[in-house]
C-alpha positions in Angstrom: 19.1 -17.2 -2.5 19.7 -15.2 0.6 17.4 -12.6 0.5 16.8 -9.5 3.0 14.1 -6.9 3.3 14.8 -3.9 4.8 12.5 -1.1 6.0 10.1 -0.6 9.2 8.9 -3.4 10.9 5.3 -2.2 10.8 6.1 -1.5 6.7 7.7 -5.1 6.7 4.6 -6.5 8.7 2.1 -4.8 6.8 2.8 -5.3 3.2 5.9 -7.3 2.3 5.4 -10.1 4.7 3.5 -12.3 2.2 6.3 -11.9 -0.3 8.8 -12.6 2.3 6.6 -15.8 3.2 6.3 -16.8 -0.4 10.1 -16.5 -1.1 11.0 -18.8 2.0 8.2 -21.4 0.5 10.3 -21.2 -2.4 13.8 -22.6 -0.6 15.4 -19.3 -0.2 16.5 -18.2 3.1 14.5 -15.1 4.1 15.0 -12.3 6.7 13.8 -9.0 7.9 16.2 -6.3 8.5 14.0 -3.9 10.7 13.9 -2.5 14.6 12.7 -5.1 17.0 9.3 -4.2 18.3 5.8 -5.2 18.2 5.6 -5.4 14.8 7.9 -8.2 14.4 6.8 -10.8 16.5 3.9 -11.6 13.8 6.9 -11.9 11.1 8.8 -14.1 13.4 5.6 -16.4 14.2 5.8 -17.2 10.6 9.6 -18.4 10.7 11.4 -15.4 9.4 14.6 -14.1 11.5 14.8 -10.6 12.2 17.8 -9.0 12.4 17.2 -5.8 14.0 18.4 -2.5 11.9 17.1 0.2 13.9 15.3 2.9 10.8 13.1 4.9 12.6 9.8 6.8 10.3 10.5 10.3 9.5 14.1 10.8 11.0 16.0 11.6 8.7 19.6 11.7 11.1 18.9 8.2 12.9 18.2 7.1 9.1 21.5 8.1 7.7 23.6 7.5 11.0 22.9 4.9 13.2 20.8 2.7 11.1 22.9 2.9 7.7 25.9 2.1 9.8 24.2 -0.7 11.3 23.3 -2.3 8.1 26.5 -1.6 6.3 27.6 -4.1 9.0 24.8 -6.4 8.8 25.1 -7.0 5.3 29.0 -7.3 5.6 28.4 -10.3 8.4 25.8 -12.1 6.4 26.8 -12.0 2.9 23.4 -11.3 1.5 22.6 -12.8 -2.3 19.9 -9.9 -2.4 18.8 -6.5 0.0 15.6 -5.4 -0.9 14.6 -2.3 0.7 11.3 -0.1 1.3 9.5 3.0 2.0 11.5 6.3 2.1 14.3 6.9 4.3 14.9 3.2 4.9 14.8 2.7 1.2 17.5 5.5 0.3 20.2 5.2 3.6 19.3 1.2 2.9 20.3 1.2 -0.6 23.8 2.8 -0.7 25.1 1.1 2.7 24.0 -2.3 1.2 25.9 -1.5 -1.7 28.6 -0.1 0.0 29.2 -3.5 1.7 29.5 -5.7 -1.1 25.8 -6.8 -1.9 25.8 -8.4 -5.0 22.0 -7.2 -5.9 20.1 -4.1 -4.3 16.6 -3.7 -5.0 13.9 -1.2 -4.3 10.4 -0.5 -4.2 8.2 2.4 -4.1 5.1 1.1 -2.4 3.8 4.8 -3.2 5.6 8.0 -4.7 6.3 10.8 -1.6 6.5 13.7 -4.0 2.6 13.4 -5.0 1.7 15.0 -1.7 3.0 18.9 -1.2 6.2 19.6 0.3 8.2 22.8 0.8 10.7 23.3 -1.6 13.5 22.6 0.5 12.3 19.1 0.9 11.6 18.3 -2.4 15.2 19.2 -3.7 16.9 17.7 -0.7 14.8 14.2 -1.4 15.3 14.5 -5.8 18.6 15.1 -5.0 19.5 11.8 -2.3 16.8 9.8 -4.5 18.6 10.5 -7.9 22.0 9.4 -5.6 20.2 6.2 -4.5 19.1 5.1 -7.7 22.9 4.6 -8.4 23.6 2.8 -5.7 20.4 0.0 -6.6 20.5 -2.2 -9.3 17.0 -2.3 -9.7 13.8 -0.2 -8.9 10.5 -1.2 -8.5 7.6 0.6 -9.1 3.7 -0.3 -8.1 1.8 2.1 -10.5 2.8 3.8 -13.8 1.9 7.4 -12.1 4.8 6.4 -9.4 7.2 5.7 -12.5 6.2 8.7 -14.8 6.8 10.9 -11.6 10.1 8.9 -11.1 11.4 9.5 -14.4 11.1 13.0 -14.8 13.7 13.9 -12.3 16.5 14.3 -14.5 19.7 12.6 -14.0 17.0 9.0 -13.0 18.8 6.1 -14.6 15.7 5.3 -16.1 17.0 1.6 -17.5 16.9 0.3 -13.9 13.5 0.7 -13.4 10.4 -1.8 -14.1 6.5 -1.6 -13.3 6.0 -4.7 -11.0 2.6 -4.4 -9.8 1.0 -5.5 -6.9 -1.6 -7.8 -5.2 -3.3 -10.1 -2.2 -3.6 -13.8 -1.6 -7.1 -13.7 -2.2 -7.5 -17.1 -0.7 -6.2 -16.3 2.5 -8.3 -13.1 2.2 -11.6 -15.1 1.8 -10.6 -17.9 4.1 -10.6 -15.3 6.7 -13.7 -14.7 7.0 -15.7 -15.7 9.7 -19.6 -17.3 9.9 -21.3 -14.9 10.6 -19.1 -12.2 10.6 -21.6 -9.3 9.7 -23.7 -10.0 12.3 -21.0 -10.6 14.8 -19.4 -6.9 13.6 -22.6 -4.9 14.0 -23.7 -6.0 17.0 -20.3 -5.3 18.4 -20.6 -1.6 17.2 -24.3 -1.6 17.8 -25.4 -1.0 14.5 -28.4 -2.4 12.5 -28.8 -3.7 9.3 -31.0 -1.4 8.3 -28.1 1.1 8.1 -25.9 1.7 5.5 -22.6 0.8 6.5 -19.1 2.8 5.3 -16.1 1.0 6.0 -12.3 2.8 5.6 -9.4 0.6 6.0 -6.6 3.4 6.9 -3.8 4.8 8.8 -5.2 7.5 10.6 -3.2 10.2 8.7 -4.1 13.5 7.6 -3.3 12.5 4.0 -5.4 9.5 4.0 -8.2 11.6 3.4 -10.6 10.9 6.5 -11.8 14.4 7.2 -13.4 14.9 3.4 -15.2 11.0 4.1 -16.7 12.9 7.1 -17.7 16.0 5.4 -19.4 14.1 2.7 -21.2 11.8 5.8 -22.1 15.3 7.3 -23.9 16.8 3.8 -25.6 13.5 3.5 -26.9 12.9 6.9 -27.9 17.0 6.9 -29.5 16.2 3.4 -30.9 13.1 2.7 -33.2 10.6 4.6 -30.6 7.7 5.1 -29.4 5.9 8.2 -25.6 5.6 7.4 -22.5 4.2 9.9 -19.1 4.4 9.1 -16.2 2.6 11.1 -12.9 4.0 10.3 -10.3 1.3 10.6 -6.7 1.9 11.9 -4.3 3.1 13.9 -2.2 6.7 13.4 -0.6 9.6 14.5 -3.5 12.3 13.6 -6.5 10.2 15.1 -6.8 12.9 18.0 -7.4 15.6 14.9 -9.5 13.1 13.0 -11.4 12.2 15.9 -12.0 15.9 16.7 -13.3 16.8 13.4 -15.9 13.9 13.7 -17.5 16.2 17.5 -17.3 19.6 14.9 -19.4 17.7 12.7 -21.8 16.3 15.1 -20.6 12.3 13.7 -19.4 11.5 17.3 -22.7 9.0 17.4 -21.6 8.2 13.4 -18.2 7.4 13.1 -16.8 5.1 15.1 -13.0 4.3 15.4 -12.1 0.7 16.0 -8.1 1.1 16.0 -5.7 -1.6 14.8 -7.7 -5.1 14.2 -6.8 -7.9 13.2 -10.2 -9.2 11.4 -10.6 -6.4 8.8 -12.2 -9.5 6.1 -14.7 -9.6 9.0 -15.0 -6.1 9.2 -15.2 -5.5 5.5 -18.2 -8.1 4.5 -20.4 -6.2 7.5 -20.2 -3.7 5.6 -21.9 -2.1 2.4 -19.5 0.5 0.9 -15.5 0.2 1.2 -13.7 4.0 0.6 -10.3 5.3 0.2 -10.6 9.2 0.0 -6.1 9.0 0.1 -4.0 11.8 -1.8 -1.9 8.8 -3.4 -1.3 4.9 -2.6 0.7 2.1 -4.3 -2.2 -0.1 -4.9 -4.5 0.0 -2.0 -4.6 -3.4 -0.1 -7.5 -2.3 1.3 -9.6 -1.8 -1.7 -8.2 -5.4 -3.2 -9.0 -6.9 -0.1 -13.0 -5.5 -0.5 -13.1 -6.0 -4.2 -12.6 -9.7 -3.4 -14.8 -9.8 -0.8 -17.3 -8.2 -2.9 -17.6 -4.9 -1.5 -18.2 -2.3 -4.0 -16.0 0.5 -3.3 -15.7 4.2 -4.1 -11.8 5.9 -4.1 -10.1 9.5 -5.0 -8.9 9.8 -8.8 -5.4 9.4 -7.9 -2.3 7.6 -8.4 -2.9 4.2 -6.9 -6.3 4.2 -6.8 -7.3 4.8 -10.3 -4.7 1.4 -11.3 -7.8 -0.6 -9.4 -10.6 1.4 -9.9 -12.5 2.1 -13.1 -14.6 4.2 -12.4 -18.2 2.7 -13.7 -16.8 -0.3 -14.2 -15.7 -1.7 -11.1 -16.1 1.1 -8.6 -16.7 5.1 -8.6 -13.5 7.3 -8.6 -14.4 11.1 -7.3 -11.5 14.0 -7.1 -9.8 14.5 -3.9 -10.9 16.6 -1.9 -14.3 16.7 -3.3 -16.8 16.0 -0.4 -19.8 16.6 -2.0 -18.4 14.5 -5.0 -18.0 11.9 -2.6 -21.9 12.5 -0.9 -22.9 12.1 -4.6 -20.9 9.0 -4.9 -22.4 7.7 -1.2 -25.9 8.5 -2.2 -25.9 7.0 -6.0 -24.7 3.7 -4.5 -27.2 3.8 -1.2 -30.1 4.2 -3.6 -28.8 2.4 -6.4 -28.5 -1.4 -5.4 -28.7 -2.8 -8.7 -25.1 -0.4 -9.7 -23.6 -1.6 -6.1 -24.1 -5.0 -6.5 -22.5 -5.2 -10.3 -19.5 -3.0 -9.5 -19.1 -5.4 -6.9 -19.3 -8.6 -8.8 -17.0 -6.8 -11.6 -14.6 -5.3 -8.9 -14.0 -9.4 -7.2 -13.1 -10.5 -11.3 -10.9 -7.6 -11.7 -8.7 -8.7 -8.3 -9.0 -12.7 -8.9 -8.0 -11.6 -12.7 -5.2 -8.7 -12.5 -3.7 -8.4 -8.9 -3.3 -11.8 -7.3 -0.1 -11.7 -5.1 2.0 -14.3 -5.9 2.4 -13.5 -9.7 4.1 -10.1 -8.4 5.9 -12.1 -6.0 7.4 -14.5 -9.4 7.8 -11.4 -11.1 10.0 -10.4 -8.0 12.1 -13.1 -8.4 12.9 -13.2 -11.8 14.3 -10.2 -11.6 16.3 -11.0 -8.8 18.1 -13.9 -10.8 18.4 -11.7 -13.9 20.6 -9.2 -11.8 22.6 -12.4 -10.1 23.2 -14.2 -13.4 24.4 -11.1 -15.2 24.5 -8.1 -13.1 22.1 -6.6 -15.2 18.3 -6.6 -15.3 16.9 -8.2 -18.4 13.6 -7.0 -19.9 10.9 -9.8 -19.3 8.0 -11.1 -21.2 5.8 -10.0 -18.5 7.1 -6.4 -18.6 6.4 -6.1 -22.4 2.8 -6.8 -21.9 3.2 -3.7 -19.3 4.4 -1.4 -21.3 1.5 -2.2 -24.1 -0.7 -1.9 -21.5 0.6 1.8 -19.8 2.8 3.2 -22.8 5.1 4.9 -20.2 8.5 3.4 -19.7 11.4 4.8 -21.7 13.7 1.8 -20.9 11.9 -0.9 -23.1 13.6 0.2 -26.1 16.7 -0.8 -24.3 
């Protein structure tokens, strides 16, 4: 198969490249269809061509202009078995101009569900209304979580037979392979910290909706509270780290948090560290918390969509509502002072990853779906998927 994925390169980079990678192990010819920038030269190291499509985040005219015209005639020039698009903009103007040019299967995938953060009205009609319109133009649409589907579905006029719960998942070899002897001395000494402090790792874009200001405020009640010695390294690069950064002087964690932008050994990073949070308004399934759930980190996450498909809370890690920063202390402080709890989330948090989200079964998944649509131009309901719907009781379609 000829098989392109289309989106941002950094989207591309960051959480389809292992699929892509997989697929050209496989025999099939691979390529990414994203702008040419830094992002990209990581995908090319690993012998997939770019062909550069130039979707920019957030514009909405370059989206639906330049870019859809330029992969209209991409796709005509290259005769693609499969498009595969992602992430918002890219995924809608994506969708209906590799339709529009003959592609014999279009696929999507919500890596998270936009409408579970607040907009203004006039956004949220505008995107129901080009989402229910790019739905038409795809044969099939993936979905990461069953919260993402539900919220999918109940936009009327969704042709709700197109769309299937696919998962999602790490290489937890590579993960684990990349860790480095050593590595939790070698991070702490390089942020000065000691092990008698209680290290709090995030793993995120440095984005208002990520949450980072309520990790901070539950930092600030515990440090102003309680008698512990605690660190945190916030780790990522974004567009709101000036705001983040200036929250963290207001709350007198300037000597706290520290902010070690875009790296490159986050498995390091992670196992020098004692507690792994995600405090997002909504994710797909978190890489991040897989990646410390493997690693045996035990990790603490907001009760929403996303998070709560990996975390049970009691079981393998603590959910707390969002927003809830002295839910979150609470959560902080029962696992400082509770090592026995730590440690067994953590075992049963590496068994449910190793168990549930390994990488590659989402990537066969992927492609069996891809031949169902080439064989018959219609997506087939697989055995997998049956077992999916026992499991989340959600999607409409199976009686299909």
């Amino acid at each position: 198969m000829y098989i392109a994925h289309l989106s941002t390169a950094i989207t591309l980079n960051q959480t389809v490249l292992n699929k892509m990678i997989f697929q050209k192990k496989n025999g099939h010819r691979v390529v990414a269809l994203c702008p040419e920038d830094e992002w990209t030269e990581d995908i090319k190291a690993h012998g997939i061509e770019v062909i550069e499509v130039p979707f920019i985040r957030h514009s909405l005219l370059h989206s639906f202009t330049s870019a859809a015209l330029r992969t209209w005639l991409v796709c005509r020039k290259e005769k693609f078995d499969i498009v595969h698009t992602h992430t918002l903009l890219p995924g809608i103007a994506g969708r209906v101009a590799a339709r529009l040019a003959g592609v014999p299967v279009v696929v999507h995938t919500f890596h998270s569900w936009p409408l579970h953060q607040p907009r203004g009205k006039a956004f949220t009609l505008a995107y129901k209304t080009l989402e229910v319109l790019a739905a038409f133009f795809a044969h099939v649409i993936l979905f990461q979580n069953a919260d993402d589907l539900r919220c999918w579905s109940q936009i009327p006029g969704m042709p709700q037979k197109k769309s299937f719960l696919i998962g999602n998942g790490i290489d937890s070899q590579a993960v684990l392979l990349r860790v480095q002897t050593g590595a939790r001395e070698i991070i702490r000494r390089e942020f000065g910290i000691g092990n008698d402090t209680t290290l709090i790792v995030m793993v995120a874009r440095l984005e208002l909706y990520k949450g980072h200001i309520m990790l901070m405020e539950a930092l600030h009640h515990i440090i102003s509270t309680a008698n512990h010695k605690i660190a945190a390294l916030f780790v990522g690069i974004g567009e709101d780290r000036q705001k983040i950064e200036e929250q963290a002087e207001r709350l007198g964690l300037a000597e706290v948090v520290h902010f070690t932008g875009y790296r490159l050994d986050v498995p390091n990073i992670l196992v020098a560290s004692d507690i792994s949070v995600l405090t997002s308004r909504y994710e797909g399934v978190p890489r991040a918390l897989m990646e410390s759930m493997v690693l045996g980190i035990p990790v603490i996450a907001t009760d929403v969509p996303g998070n709560r498909t990996l975390v049970r809370s009691g079981e393998n890690g603590l959910l707390v509502e969002h927003g809830d920063a002295s839910g979150m202390a609470a959560a902080l402080v029962r696992l400082i002072e509770g090592p026995g709890l730590a440690r067994q989330l953590a075992v049963n948090g590496k068994l449910t990853v190793l168990r549930e989200f390994e990488e590659f079964k989402v990537a066969d998944r992927v492609e069996e779906v891809y031949k169902s649509v080439l064989d018959t131009g219609l997506p087939r309901i697989p055995d997998w998927y049956i077992e999916a719907v026992s499991d989340h009781n959600c999607f409409p379609q199976v009686d299909a």
